[in-house]
Each structure stands twice: as structure tokens, then as C-alpha cells.
N, C-alpha and C positions, 0 to 999 in steps of 0.2 A: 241093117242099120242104114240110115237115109245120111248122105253127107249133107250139113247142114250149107247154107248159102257160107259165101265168104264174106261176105260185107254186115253179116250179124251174127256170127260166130268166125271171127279168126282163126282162131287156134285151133279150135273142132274142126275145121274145115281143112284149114292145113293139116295136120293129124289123120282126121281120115281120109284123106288124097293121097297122101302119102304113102298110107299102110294098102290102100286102093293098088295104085301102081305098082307099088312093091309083088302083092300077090298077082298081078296084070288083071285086074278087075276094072276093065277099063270103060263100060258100060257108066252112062251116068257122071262121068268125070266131065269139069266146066273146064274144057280145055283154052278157052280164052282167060277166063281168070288166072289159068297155071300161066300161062302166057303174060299177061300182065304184070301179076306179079314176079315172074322172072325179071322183067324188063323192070319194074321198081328196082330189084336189089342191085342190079348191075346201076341203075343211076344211083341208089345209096352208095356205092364204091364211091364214085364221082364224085358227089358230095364230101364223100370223107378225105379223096385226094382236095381237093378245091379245101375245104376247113383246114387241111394244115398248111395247105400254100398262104393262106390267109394269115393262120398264126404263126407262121417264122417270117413271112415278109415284115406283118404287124414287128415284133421282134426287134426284126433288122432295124429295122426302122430307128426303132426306140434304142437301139445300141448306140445305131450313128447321131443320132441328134438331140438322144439324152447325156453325154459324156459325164456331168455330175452326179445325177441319178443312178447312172451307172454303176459308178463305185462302190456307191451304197447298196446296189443290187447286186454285184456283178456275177456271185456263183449261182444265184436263180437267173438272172437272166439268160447266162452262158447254156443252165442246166433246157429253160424254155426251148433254146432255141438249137440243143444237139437233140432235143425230144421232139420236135417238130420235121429233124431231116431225117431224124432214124423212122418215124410215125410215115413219111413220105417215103420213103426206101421201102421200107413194109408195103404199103400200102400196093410199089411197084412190082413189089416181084411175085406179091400173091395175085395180081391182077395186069398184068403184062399188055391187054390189050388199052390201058390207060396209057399205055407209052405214047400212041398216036398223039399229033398234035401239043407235045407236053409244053414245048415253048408258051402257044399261045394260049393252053389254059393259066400258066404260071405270069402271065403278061394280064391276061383277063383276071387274075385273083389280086392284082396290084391295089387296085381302086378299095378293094373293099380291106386291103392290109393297111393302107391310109389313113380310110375313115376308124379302122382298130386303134391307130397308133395315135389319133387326133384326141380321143376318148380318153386316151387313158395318159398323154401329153398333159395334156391342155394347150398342146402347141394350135398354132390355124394351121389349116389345108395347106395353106400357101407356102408353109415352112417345108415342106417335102415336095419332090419332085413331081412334076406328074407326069413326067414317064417314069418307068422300071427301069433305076440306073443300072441294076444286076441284070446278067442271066441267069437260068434256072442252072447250069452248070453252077459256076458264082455263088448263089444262095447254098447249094449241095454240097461245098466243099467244105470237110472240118475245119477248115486252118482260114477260111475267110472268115474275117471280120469286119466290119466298116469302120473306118476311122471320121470322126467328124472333119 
């Protein structure tokens, strides 16, 4: 059986590459494709650390400078945003090498937890800081909360 291309059959190709390697049939394997797509799923980890830095900053946000809203929310809100540091904590310890640099991606997901927290305000920009009053330690801790 011919492994088919990856970029016109996915899953066949993944599949039989797979079963390929496995029996060391190594003849005819697109060893840049396995290559590539390695280096995708490791930036998918990324991605999914960066998206829940995004939705607990967004979160925080909306804690400290929704306080009315709040109340009205406050076991989903609480619930959003212990499910955003437990989702980050996951995230860390199946993939360790994301530890590098974590400040500065959690400082780099600011901007975009902003324009979250703007959207679903309808506060301005200008109502939140623009820097990251937190650190990633700070955001991480169960017992923090922002107070307006």
C-alpha cells in the first residue's frame, strides 16, 4: 500500500506512517512532513497555553472591574476562572518545556485578555490597565482575587 501525500489525505497518511514506523518500514516515509508536523503539535500546546492565559486574564479582569456584574455572576465567574488555572497547570505539567519564558508569554497574552474583557464589558480599553497589573504567580494563586 502507497502512503498517501499528507496535505490530501491526513489521517491516511498519519495512519499509515505510523503503522510504517512502527514495523520500521522506513523506506518512502516523508520525513519532513513527520518533521513538520511534529513542530505543529508542539506550537498547538502553545496555543493552548497562550488561550487560557487569555481567558483567566480576560476573567480577572472582568472580576475586578465588573464588581456589580459580579454578584450576579459570581459562582460562574469564580467557576471560569479556577478552570482556566487548573486548564494552565495541565497544560504545565504535561508539557514542562513551556515553562521557559512563562512570565513573558503571560505578559504577551495581556493585550489580547483586554480586548476579551472589552467585548464582553462593554467597558473602553482605557478602563483597564495597560500593563499587566498581575504576575503569572498572582493570576495562579487560588486565594487571589482582584478587588476593584
Amino acid at each position: 500500500m502507497t502512503t498517501p501525500r499528507h496535505d490530501q489525505d491526513f489521517y491516511s497518511w498519519a495512519l499509515e506512517t505510523a503503522r510504517a514506523i512502527r514495523t520500521r518500514r522506513f523506506a518512502g516515509i516523508d520525513w519532513d512532513a513527520i518533521a513538520e508536523e511534529l513542530e505543529d503539535m508542539g506550537r498547538s500546546e502553545a496555543r493552548a497555553l497562550e488561550s487560557q492565559l487569555i481567558r483567566l486574564l480576560a476573567h480577572l479582569l472582568k472580576w475586578q472591574y465588573q464588581p456589580r456584574q459580579r454578584q450576579q455572576s459570581e459562582n460562574s465567574w469564580r467557576a471560569t476562572i479556577r478552570n482556566a488555572r487548573r486548564e494552565v497547570r495541565d497544560l504545565l505539567r504535561k508539557n514542562p518545556g513551556l515553562q521557559a519564558n512563562l512570565q513573558a508569554r503571560f505578559l504577551e497574552s495581556y493585550p489580547k485578555g483586554v480586548d476579551w474583557a472589552v467585548i464582553e464589558t462593554n467597558l473602553p480599553e482605557t478602563t483597564f490597565p495597560a500593563e499587566c497589573p498581575w504576575t503569572f504567580k498572582q493570576a495562579m494563586d487560588d486565594n487571589f482575587w482582584p478587588e476593584a
